[in-house]
Every structure is written in C-alpha cells, then in structure tokens.
C-alpha positions as CSV (number, residue, x, y, z in Angstrom):
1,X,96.7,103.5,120.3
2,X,99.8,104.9,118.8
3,X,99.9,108.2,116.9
4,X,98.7,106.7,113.1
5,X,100.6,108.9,111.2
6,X,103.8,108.4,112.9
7,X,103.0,104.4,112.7
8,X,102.3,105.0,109.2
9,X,105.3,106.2,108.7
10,X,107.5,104.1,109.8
11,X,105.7,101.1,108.7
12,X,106.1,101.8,104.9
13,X,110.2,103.0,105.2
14,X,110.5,99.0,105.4
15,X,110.1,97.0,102.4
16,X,107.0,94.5,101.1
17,X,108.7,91.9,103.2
18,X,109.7,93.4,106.3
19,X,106.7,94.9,106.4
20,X,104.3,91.9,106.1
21,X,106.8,90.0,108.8
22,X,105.6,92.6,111.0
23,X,102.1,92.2,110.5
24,X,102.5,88.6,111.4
25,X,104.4,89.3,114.4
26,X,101.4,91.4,115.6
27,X,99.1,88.7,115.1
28,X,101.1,86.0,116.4
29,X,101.2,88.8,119.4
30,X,97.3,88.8,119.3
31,X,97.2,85.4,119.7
32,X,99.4,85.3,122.6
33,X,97.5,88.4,124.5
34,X,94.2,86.6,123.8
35,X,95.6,82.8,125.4
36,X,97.3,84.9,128.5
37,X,93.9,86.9,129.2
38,X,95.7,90.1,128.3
39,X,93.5,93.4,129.1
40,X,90.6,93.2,126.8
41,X,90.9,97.3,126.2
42,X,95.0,96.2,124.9
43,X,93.7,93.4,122.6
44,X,91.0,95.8,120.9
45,X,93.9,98.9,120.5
46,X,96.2,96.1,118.9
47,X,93.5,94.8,116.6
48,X,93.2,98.1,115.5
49,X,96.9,98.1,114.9
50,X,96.6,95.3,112.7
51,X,93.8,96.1,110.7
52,X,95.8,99.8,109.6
53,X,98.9,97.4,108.9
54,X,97.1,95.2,106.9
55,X,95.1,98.8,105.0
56,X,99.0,100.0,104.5
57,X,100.2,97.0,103.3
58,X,98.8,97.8,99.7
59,X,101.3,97.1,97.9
60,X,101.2,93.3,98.4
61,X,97.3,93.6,99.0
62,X,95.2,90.8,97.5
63,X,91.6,89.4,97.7
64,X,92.9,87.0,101.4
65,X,94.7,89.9,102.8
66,X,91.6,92.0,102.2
67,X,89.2,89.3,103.8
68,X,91.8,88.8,107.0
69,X,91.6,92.8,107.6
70,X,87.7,92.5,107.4
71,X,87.4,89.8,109.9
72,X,90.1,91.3,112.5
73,X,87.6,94.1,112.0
74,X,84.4,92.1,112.6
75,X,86.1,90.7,116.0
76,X,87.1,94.0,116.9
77,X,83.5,95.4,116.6
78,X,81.9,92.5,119.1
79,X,85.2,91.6,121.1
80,X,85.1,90.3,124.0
81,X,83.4,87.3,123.4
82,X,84.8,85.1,126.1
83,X,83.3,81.7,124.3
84,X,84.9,82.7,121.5
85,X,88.2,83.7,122.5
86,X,90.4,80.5,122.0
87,X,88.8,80.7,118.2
88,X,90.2,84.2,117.6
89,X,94.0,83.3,119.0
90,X,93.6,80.3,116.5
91,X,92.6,82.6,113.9
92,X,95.7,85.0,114.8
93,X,98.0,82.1,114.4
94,X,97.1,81.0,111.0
95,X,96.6,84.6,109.4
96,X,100.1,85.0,111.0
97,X,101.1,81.7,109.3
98,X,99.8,82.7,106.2
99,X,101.5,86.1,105.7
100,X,104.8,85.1,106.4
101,X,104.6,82.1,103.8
102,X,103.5,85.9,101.6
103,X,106.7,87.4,102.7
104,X,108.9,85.3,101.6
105,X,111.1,85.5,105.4
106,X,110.7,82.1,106.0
C-alpha cells in the first residue's frame, strides 16, 4: 500500500466532488480486479485504499457512506472467499454507482 499520508494528501487538495469520483473509480477498479482474478494480496491493499478514501471523505460523510466503508472492511477481514467473489465485484459496482449519483459528476 501507498504511503497514507502522502495519499492523504493529495486526496483532500481535490474538491467534495472530485474526490468522491475517485472513490468510485476505485471501486469500480475493485470490481474489475475481483471479475479478472486479479492477485488476491492487490485486491486486499486496494480495499484498504478504499476504506481510507471513504474515512477522508468526511466532509460528504453520511450514515450509507459509513455503512459502505464498514462492509469493504468486513470483506477485507475474511477476503478471499472464492464463493463469494462475484458478490463482492457486484457490491463494488453499485457502491461505485451510488457515490457518483453523491457527486454530482454524472
């Protein structure tokens, strides 16, 4: 994983908007790791990734935003489950979905 303070920083020079686009890029780029077999250490580092996004992304933070950073955690904690791996990618996509509607880019 990335140095966190120099992610950090350049995460919050963008605004509210910019900033939640590119949370739903990386969870849109979750999904497509998980549905190409991408190396399971990778999806776990970028998972990671997105749950600090989602913790600096406080600003525009509400009660679904919260629960979305819990549950990345949660499959982060038991991943891989290779039953459950198309569910995750799906998950991706619509939390991905969802933000963007949030940031207004669309």
């Amino acid at each position: 994983m990335r140095d966190l303070k120099r992610m950090h920083e350049r995460f919050i020079r963008d605004g509210s908007s910019v900033r939640l686009g590119n949370l739903a890029s990386n969870l849109l780029r979750l999904n497509k790791w998980i549905l190409m077999r991408h190396n399971d250490e990778a999806i776990v580092d970028l998972m990671r990734e997105i749950a600090w996004l989602m913790e600096w992304s406080g600003d525009v933070a509400s009660v679904e935003l919260a629960d979305m950073q819990r549950e990345i955690c949660r499959w982060r904690r038991s991943w891989p489950i290779e039953q459950t791996r198309h569910i995750l990618a799906l998950r991706a996509s619509r939390m991905s979905n969802r933000i963007l509607e949030w940031s207004g880019l669309l």
